[in-house]
Phi, psi and omega in degrees: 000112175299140164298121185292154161317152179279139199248156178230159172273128162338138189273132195267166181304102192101185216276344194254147184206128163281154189229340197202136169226181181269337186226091222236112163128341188325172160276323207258357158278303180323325180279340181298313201294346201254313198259340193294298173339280191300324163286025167225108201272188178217059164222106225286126163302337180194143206292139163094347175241113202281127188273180161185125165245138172223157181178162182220163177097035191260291195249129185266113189279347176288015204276122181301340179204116157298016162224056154220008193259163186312291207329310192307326170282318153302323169306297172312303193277344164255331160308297177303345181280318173326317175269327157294342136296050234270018167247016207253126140241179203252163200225082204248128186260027194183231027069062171297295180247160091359098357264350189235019194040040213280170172293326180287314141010256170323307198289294184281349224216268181314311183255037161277320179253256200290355187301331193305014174222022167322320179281341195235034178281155108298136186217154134231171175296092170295201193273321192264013168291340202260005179277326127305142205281144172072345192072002167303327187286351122357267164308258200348299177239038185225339168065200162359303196283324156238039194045223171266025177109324166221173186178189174212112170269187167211128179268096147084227157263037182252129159284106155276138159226149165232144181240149182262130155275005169290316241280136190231163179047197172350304177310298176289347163297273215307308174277333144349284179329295183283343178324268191351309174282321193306298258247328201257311178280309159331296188291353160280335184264338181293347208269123181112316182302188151306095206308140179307166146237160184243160201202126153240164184212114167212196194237334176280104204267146161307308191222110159260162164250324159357179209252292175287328183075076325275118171273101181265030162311304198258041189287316216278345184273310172305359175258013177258319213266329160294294188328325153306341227056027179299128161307280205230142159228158171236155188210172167209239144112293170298170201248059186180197184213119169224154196229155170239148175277185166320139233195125165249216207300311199291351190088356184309145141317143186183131160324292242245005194266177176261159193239151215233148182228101157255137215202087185246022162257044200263004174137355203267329161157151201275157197218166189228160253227136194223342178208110173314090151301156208290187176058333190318158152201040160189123192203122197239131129262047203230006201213150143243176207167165187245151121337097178252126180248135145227152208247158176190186193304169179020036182186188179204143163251166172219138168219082187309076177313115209271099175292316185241166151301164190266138186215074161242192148305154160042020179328172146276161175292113169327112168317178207162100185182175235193130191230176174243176198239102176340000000 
C-alpha cells in the first residue's frame, strides 16, 4: 500500500510544534493539530527553554486505589512542574499500565493519576500495551497524539522522534524507513539554520544494567540516529534509572555517541540492577521518580526528580547533570 505525503503543522504560539505524523490525512489527527495548539500555552518559564519530564513504567493497576499508588506519586511531581511551567510536557516511555494495558486499565488505573495531563503528554508504547492485541486501547486512548506507534515534533530547536520498539518484520522496515527520511529531512530543511539537537524516545533501552538487559531490537535505529547526530535517547522497560555516556550502535564510549537514559520509575515497582554494563555512570533502583530535561540551543540540563524516598540504605544522591549538543 503506498503512503499518503506526509502532512505538517503550522508552528504553533510556543516552543512545540508538530511536525510529521504517521496517519497522515486522518480526522483525528486534524483535530490534534487544532486541539494540540492550544494545549502548548505560550509563556515560557524561561525564554528559550524547553522542560520536558519523562518517564516510563507507570501505574501498576492491582494497586486498590490509584490514588495511593506509584503513579499517584510520580503524577504528583509532574503536575507541579507542569503548573510552574505552562509550556513543559511530558514523555511517557512505556508500559503506562499494569499488566495488561486493557481499556479499563487506562480509564481507572492511569487516568486518575497521570491522564490528568494527557493533552500536554508525548507517549511511545511499551510491551504491556501489546499484551492486549494491537495495543489498542493504547491508540485508543492517547489518540492522535500517538500516532501510528511513531512519529516526530519539535520542541523549541530540539527534533523529537518517538518510536515503538514492539514493532517486528516488516512493521519494522517501514519505521526504519521512515527514521531514516525524517532525518534525512530535517537535516536538510536545518541547513544554514541553527543547528538542531536530536532527542528519541522509545521503551525497549539498548543498553541496560538491569533485570531484562540490553534489548539490541533497536540497534539498526540508533545506528540511524548517531549517524545524525543524536544527542540523547530515553527508555524505560527496567524498573529503575540509569544513565550512560555516550555511546554509539556497538555499545563504544564515543564523544560524539548519544547518551542513553532509562528512567523505568514512573510507579509500577522497583526491580534491581544485575550485570553492570560497561559506560553505565549513573545507576538508582532505591526511588521512583521522573527525568526533568531542559533543553535549549546547544545543550541539555538533567535531573532525576525522587517521587518517593528511597528505600534501600546509604542511597545516592538523585542524579543530575548538563551536556552539549554536537
Amino acid at each position: 500500500m503506498s503512503e499518503t505525503p506526509p502532512i505538517s503543522a503550522e508552528r504553533f504560539a510556543g516552543a512545540a510544534r508538530i511536525v510529521r505524523w504517521i496517519r497522515p490525512g486522518a480526522a483525528s489527527l486534524l483535530a490534534c493539530i487544532a486541539t494540540c495548539a492550544a494545549a502548548v500555552p505560550t509563556s515560557p518559564a524561561e525564554p528559550g527553554v524547553q522542560t520536558v519530564y519523562a518517564v516510563g513504567d507507570i501505574a501498576r493497576c492491582r494497586h486498590p486505589d490509584p490514588r495511593w499508588s506509584g503513579a499517584a506519586d510520580t503524577a504528583a511531581v509532574v503536575a507541579a512542574g507542569l503548573a510552574a511551567d505552562q509550556q513543559a510536557v511530558v514523555l511517557t516511555l512505556g508500559d503506562h499500565t499494569y499488566p495488561r494495558g486493557t481499556t479499563a486499565e487506562f480509564e481507572q488505573c492511569y487516568g486518575p493519576t497521570w491522564g490528568r495531563f494527557k493533552e500536554r503528554t508525548w507517549p511511545a508504547p511499551g510491551n504491556h500495551e501489546y499484551y492486549t492485541k494491537g495495543a489498542l486501547p493504547y491508540f485508543a486512548y492517547f489518540g492522535a497524539r500517538a500516532g501510528q506507534g511513531y512519529y516526530a515534533l519539535r520542541l523549541g530547536v530540539w527534533r523529537i522522534y518517538s518510536l515503538d520498539s514492539n514493532l517486528k518484520g516488516a512493521a519494522q522496515e517501514r519505521q526504519l524507513a521512515w527514521l531514516k527520511n525524517e532525518l534525512a529531512r530535517d537535516a536538510a530543511a536545518g541547513a544554514g539554520d541553527t543547528p538542531s539537537c536530536t532527542l528519541a524516545f522509545w521503551h525497549h533501552p539498548l543498553y541496560s544494567s538491569g533485570g531484562h538487559g540490553s534489548m539490541p531490537h533497536m540497534r539498526a535505529a540508533w545506528t540511524l540516529l548517531h549517524a545524525a547526530g543524536a544527542e540523547l535517547v530515553l527508555s524505560g522497560h527496567d524498573h529503575d534509572y540509569e544513565r550512560f555516556a555516550p555511546q554509539d550502535a556497538r555499545g563504544r564510549a564515543e564523544p560524539q555517541g548519544i547518551r542513553q537514559f532509562v528512567v523505568g520509575t514512573g510507579g509500577a515497582y522497583p526491580t534491581p540492577f544485575l550485570r553492570l554494563r560497561d559506560n553505565s555512570d549513573f545507576r538508582d533502583a532505591s526511588r521512583n521518580g521522573v527525568l526533568r530535561l531542559r533543553l535549549y540551543a546547544g545543550g541539555y540540563d538533567w535531573e532525576f526528580l525522587e517521587a518517593t524516598p528511597p528505600q534501600l540504605p546509604n542511597p545516592s544522591p538523585p542524579d543530575h547533570g548538563s551536556g552539549r549538543c554536537h
